[in-house]
Structures are given as C-alpha cells and as structure tokens.
C-alpha positions as CSV (number, residue, x, y, z in Angstrom):
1,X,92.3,93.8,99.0
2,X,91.3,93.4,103.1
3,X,88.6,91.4,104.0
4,X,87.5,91.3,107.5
5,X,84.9,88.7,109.2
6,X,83.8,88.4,113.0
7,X,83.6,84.4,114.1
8,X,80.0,83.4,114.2
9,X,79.8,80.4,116.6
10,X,76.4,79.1,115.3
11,X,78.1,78.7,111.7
12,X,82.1,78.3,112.7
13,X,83.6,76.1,115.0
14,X,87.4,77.5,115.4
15,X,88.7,80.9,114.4
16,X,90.2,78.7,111.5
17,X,86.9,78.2,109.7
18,X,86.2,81.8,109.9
19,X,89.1,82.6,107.9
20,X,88.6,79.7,105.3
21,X,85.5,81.2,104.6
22,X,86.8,85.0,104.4
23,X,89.7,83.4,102.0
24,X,86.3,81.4,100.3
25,X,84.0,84.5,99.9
26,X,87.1,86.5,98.1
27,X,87.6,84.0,95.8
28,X,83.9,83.0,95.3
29,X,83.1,86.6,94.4
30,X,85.5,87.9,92.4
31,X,86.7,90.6,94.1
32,X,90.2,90.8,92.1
33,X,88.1,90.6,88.9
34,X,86.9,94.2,89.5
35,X,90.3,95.2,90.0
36,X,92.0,93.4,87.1
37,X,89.3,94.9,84.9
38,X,90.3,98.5,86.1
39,X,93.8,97.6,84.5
40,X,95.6,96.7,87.7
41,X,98.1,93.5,86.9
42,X,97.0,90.1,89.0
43,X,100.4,90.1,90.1
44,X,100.2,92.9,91.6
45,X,96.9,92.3,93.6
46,X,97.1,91.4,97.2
47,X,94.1,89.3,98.6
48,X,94.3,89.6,102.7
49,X,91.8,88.1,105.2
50,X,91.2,89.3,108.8
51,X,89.5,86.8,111.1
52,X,88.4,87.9,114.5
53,X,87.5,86.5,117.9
54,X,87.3,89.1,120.9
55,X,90.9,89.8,121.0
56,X,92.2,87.0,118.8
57,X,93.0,87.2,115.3
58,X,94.2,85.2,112.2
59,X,95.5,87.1,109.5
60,X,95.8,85.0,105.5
C-alpha cells in the first residue's frame, strides 16, 4: 500500500511531520484492514509513505 502527501506549511513544520502524519492517516484508517479482509496475510502487506517538498522527498 503507497500513500503519498504534499507538505502543507500552515499545518507541517519539517518534511518530517508530513510523513508522520502519512504513516498516522494509514494506521488511523485502516487501510490494511480492507486488504486483510480480501484474504491477503498481514505479513504480507506492505504499508509505504511518500512525503513531498518541491523536489525533496522522505520515503517510510
């Protein structure tokens, strides 16, 4: 699973937060749920966030 989020300066003060909160908003919604539920094993499930600033990014 790939989740990708822009840096919003008015709510994220380093590229760091940005990617907390992608990591957050995966875990917080139960995204792998869906998938588990569809018969896939957790240990096979991959949870990866994108954050991005202009040309920088931090991948977790």
């Amino acid at each position: 699973m790939i989740l990708f989020k822009v840096r919003n300066p008015k709510k994220e003060r380093i590229l760091e937060d940005t990617l907390q909160n992608v990591l957050g908003q995966m875990e917080a919604r139960k995204y792998a749920a869906g998938l588990e539920q569809r018969g896939i094993e957790e240990a096979r499930i991959r949870q990866y966030g994108f954050a991005f600033e202009r040309k920088q990014v931090l991948i977790g």
